[in-house]
Kinemage of the C-alpha trace (Angstrom):
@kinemage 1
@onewidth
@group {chain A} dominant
@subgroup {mainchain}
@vectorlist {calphas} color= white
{ca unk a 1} P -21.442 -14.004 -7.037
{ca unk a 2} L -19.884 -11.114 -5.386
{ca unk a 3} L -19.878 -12.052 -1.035
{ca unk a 4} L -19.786 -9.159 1.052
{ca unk a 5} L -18.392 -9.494 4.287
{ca unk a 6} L -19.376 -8.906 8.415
{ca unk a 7} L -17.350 -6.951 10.636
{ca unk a 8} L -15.750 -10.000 12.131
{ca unk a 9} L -15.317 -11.606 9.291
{ca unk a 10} L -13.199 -8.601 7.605
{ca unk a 11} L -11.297 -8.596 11.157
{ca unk a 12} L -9.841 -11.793 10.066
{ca unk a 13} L -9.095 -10.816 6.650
{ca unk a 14} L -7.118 -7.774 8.428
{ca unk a 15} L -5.058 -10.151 10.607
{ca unk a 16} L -4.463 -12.741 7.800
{ca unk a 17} L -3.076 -9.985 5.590
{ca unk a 18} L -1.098 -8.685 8.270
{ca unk a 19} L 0.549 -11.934 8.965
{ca unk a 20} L 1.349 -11.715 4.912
{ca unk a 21} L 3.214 -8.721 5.420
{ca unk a 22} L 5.013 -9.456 8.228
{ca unk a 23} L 6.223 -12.637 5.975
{ca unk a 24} L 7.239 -9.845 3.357
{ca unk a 25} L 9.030 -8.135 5.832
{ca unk a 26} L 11.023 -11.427 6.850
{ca unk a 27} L 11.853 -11.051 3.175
{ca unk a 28} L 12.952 -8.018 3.122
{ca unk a 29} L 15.105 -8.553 6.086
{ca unk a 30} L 16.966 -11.229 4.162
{ca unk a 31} L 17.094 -10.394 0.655
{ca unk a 32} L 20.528 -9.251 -0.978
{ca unk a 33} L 22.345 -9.927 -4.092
{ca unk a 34} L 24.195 -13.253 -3.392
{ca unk a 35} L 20.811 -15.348 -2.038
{ca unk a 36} L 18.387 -17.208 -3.928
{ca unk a 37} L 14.446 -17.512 -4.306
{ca unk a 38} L 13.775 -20.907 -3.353
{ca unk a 39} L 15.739 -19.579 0.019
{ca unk a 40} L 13.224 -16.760 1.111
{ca unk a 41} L 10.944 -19.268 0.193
{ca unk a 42} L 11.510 -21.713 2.712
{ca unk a 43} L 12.361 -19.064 5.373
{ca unk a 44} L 8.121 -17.786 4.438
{ca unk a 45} L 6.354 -21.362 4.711
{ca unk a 46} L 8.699 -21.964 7.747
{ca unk a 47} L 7.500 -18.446 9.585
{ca unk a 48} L 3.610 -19.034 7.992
{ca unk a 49} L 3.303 -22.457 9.257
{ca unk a 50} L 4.909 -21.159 12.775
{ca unk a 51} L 1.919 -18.974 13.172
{ca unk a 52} L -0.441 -21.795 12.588
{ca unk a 53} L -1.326 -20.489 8.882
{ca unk a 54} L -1.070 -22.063 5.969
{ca unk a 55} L 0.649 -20.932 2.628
{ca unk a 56} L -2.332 -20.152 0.399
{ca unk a 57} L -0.363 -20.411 -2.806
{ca unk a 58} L 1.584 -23.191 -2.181
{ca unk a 59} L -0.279 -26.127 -4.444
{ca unk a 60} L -3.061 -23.725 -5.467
{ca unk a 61} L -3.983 -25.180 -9.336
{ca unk a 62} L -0.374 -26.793 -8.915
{ca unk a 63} L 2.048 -23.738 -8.276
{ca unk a 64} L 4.730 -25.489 -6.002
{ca unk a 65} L 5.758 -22.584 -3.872
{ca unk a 66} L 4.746 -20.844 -0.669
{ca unk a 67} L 5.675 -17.150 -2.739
{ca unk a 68} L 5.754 -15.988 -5.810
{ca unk a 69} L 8.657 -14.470 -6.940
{ca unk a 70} L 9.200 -12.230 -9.879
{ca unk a 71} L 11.966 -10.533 -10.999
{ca unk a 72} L 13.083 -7.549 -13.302
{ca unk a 73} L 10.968 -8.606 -16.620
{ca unk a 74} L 8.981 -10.669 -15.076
{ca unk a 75} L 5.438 -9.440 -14.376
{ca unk a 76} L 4.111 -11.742 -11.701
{ca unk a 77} L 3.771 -15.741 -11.077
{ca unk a 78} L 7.553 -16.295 -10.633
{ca unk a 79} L 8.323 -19.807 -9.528
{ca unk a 80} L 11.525 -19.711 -6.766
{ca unk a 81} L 14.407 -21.250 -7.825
{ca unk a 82} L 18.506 -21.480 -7.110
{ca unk a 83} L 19.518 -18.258 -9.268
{ca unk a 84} L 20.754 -15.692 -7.179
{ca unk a 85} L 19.429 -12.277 -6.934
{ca unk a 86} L 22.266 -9.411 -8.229
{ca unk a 87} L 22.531 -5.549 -7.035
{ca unk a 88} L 20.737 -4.724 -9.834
{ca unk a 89} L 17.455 -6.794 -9.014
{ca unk a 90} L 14.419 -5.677 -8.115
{ca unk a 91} L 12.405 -8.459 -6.964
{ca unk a 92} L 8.360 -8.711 -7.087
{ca unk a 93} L 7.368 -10.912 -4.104
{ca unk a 94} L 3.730 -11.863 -3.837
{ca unk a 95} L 2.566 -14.013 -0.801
{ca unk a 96} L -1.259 -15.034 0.563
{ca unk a 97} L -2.235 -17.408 3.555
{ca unk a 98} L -5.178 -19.277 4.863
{ca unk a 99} L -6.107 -18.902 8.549
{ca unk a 100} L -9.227 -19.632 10.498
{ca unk a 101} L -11.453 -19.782 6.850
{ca unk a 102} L -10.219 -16.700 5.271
{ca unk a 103} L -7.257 -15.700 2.767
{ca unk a 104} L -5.279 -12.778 3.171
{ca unk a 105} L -3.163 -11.617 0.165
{ca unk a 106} L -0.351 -8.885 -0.650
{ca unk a 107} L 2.667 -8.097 -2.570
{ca unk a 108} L 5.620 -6.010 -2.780
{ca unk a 109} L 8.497 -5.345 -5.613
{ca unk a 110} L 12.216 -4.365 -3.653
{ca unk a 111} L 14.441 -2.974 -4.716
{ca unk a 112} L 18.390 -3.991 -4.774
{ca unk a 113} L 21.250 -1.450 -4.509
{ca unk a 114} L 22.258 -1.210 -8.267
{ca unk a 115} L 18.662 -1.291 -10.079
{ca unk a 116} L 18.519 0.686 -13.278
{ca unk a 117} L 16.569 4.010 -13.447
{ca unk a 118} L 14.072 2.324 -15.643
{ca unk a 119} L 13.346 0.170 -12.626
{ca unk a 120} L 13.064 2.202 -10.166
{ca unk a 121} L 11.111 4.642 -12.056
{ca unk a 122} L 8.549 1.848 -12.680
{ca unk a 123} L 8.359 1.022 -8.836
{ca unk a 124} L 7.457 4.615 -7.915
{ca unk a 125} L 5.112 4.669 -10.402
{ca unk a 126} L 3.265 0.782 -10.006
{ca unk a 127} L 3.277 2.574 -5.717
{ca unk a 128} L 1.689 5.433 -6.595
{ca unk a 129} L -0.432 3.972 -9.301
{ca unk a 130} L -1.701 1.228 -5.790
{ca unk a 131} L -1.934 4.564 -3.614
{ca unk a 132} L -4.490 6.495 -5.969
{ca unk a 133} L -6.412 3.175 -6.654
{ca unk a 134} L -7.145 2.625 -3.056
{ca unk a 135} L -8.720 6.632 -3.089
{ca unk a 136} L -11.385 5.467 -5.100
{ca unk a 137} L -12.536 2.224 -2.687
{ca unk a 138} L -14.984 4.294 -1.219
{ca unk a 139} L -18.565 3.503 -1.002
{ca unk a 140} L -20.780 4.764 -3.890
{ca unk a 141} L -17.525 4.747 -6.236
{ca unk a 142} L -17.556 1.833 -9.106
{ca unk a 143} L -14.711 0.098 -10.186
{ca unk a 144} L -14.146 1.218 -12.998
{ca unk a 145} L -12.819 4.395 -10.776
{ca unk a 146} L -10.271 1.857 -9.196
{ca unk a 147} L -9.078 1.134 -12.721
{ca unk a 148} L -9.711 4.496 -14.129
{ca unk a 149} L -7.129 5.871 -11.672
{ca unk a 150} L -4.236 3.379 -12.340
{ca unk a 151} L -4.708 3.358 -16.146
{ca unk a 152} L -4.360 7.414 -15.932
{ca unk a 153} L -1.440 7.661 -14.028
{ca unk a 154} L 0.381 4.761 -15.482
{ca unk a 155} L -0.379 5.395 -19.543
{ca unk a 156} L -1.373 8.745 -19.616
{ca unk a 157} L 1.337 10.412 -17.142
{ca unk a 158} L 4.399 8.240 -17.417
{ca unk a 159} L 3.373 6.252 -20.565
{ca unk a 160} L 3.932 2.951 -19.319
{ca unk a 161} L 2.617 0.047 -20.175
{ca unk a 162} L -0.787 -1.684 -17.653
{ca unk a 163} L -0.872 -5.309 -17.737
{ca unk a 164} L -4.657 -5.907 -19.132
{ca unk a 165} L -4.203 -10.200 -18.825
{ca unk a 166} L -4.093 -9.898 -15.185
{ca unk a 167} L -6.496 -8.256 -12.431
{ca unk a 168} L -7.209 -7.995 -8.895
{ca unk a 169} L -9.689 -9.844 -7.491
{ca unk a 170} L -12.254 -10.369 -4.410
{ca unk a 171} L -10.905 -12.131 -1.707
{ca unk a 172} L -12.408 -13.983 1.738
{ca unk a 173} L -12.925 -17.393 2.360
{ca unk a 174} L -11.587 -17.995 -1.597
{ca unk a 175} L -8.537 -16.878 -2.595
{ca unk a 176} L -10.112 -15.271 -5.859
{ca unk a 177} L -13.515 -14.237 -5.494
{ca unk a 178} L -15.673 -12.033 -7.749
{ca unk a 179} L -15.544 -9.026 -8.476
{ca unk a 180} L -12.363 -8.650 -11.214
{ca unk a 181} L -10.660 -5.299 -10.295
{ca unk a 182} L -8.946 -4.254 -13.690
{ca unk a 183} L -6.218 -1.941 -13.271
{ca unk a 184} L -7.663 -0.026 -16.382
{ca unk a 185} L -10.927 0.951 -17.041
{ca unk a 186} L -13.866 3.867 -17.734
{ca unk a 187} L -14.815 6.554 -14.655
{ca unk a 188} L -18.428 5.366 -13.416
{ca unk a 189} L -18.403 1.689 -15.288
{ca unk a 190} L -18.685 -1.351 -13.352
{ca unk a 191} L -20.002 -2.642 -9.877
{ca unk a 192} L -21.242 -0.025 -7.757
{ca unk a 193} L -18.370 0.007 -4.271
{ca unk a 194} L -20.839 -1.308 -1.033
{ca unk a 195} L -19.740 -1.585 2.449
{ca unk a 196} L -18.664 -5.024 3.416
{ca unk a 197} L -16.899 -5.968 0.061
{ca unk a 198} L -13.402 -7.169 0.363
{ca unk a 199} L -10.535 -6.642 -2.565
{ca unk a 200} L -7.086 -6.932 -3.769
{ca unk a 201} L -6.219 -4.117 -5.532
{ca unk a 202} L -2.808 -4.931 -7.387
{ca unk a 203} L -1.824 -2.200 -10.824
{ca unk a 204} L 0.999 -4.623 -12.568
{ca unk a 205} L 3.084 -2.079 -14.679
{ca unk a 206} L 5.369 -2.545 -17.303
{ca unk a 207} L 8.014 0.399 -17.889
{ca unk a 208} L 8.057 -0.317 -21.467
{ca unk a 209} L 4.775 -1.708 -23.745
{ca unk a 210} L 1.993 -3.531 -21.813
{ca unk a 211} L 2.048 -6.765 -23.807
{ca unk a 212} L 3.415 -9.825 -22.016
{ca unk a 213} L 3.964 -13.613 -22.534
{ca unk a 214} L 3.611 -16.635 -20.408
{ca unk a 215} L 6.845 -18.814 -20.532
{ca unk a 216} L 6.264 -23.049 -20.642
{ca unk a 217} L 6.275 -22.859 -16.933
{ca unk a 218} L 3.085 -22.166 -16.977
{ca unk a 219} L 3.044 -19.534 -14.557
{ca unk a 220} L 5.719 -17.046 -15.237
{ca unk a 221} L 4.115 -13.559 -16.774
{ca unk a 222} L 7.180 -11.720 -18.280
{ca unk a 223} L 7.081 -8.144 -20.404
{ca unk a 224} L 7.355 -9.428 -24.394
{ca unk a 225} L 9.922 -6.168 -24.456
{ca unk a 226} L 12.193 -7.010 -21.502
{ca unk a 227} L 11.413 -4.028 -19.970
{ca unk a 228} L 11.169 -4.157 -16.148
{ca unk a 229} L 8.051 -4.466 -14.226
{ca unk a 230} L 6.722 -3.773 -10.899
{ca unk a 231} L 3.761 -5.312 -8.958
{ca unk a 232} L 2.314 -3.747 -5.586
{ca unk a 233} L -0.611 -5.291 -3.726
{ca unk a 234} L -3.217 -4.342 -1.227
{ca unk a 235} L -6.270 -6.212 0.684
{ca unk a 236} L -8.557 -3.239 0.988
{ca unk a 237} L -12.346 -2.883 2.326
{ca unk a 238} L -15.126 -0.609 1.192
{ca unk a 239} L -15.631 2.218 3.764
{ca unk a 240} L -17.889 5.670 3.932
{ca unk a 241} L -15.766 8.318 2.586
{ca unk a 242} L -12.035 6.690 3.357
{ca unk a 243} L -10.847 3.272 2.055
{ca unk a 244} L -9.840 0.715 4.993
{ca unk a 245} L -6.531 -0.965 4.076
{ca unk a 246} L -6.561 -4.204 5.711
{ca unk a 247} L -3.179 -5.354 4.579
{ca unk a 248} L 0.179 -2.813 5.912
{ca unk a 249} L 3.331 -2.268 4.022
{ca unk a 250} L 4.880 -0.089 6.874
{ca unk a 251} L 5.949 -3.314 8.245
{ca unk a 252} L 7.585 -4.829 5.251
{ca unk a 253} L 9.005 -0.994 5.092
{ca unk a 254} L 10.336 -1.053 8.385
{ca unk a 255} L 12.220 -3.639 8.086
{ca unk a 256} L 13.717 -2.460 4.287
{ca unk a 257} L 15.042 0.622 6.433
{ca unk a 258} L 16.997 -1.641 8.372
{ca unk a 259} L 18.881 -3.570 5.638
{ca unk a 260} L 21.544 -1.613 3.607
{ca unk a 261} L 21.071 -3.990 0.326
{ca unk a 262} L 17.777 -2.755 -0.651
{ca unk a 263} L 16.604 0.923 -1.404
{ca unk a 264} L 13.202 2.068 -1.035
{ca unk a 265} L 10.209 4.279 -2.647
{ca unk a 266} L 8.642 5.665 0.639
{ca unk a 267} L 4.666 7.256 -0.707
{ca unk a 268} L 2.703 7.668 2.266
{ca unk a 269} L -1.322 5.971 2.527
């Protein structure tokens, strides 16, 4: 059952998601080689709660963390933990909250001083691979076009690898809500794009092959290869003619400007 969504409604999607990038941003202000996950961790639940939210991952089917954080080989669903993060990290952090009925959701992947070139290379391309998806949320469009356009980019151009196990997803007063937005697909396939829907587009790209494993966790997605991955999320909704991006990585950008350990990919929306 795909929901679609009123004006006010989508208004608190937009603030939700904003308050989840503003919680990436607190990341980004504090990550360096030398901390740990479970750190940034506490510092987002602390700063969620404060603004009267609630961690939407935190105990969702059992995950025990406010983020999700996922690094180098690791695709996404990275549980914190006490290892600290090295210059040559980057670092796939994934965060949602719950606020006044509705979820807001995105993620970013920094970057530390020292990453390889593979790494990096497969952060510019996961950015832009998010950047020419959210061209194709337009109304009339289907989304297959949403896939279409990171499967193209990401296999075709750069021959990398696109995560097929894991998808984006609708999103309002459920975390995941129908439709499935693959990150591969076939131009004019799937659910015609109406005003009013609400998704997270997220292309999960592996620099090397796209086959992964899940580790006894139970959560953690890592590349089979060992290659590094990247993982960029928006919150968009369906618009005449121009996509509306409801969640803002300016802000997490912003603050990455101002904090010498990390490095960042700037592709403009």
């Amino acid at each position: 059952m795909v929901y679609y969504k009123t004006e006010e409604e989508i208004e608190v999607i937009r603030r939700n998601c904003l308050l989840v990038c503003e919680t990436l941003a607190l990341v980004g202000s504090e990550l360096k080689a030398g901390i740990n996950a479970n750190k940034i961790d506490r510092l987002a639940e602390e700063f969620i709660r404060d603004h009267q939210a609630v961690p939407a991952f935190k105990g969702y089917n059992g995950f025990p963390s406010t983020l999700c954080v996922s690094k180098n080989e690791v695709v996404v669903h990275g549980i914190p933990n006490d290892e600290e993060f090295t210059e040559k990290d980057i670092v796939s952090v994934d965060c949602g909250v719950f606020k006044d009925g509705f979820f807001g959701d995105a993620a970013y992947t920094f970057i530390l001083p020292d990453a390889s070139q593979e790494a990096i290379q497969v952060c510019k391309v996961t950015k832009e691979c998010l950047k020419l998806a959210c061209e194709e949320a337009t109304v009339g469009k289907r989304l297959g076009d949403i896939g279409n356009a990171v499967q193209m980019h990401a296999e075709r151009r750069y021959k990398m690898g696109v995560v097929r196990e894991l998808v984006g997803h609708g999103i309002g007063r459920s975390l995941h809500e129908a439709p499935e937005v693959c990150n591969y697909g076939k131009r004019g396939n799937g659910l015609v794009l109406k005003e009013g829907l609400v998704i997270a587009i997220e292309p999960m790209i592996n620099f090397g092959s796209q086959k992964v494993q899940q580790l006894k966790d139970g959560w953690t997605i890592r590349t089979r290869d060992m290659k590094p991955s990247a993982h960029y999320e928006h919150t968009v909704t369906i618009r005449k003619g121009k996509v509306d991006i409801l969640s803002d990585h300016e802000i997490i950008e912003n603050q990455i400007k101002n904090n010498k350990n990390l490095n960042n990919i700037s592709i403009n929306f």
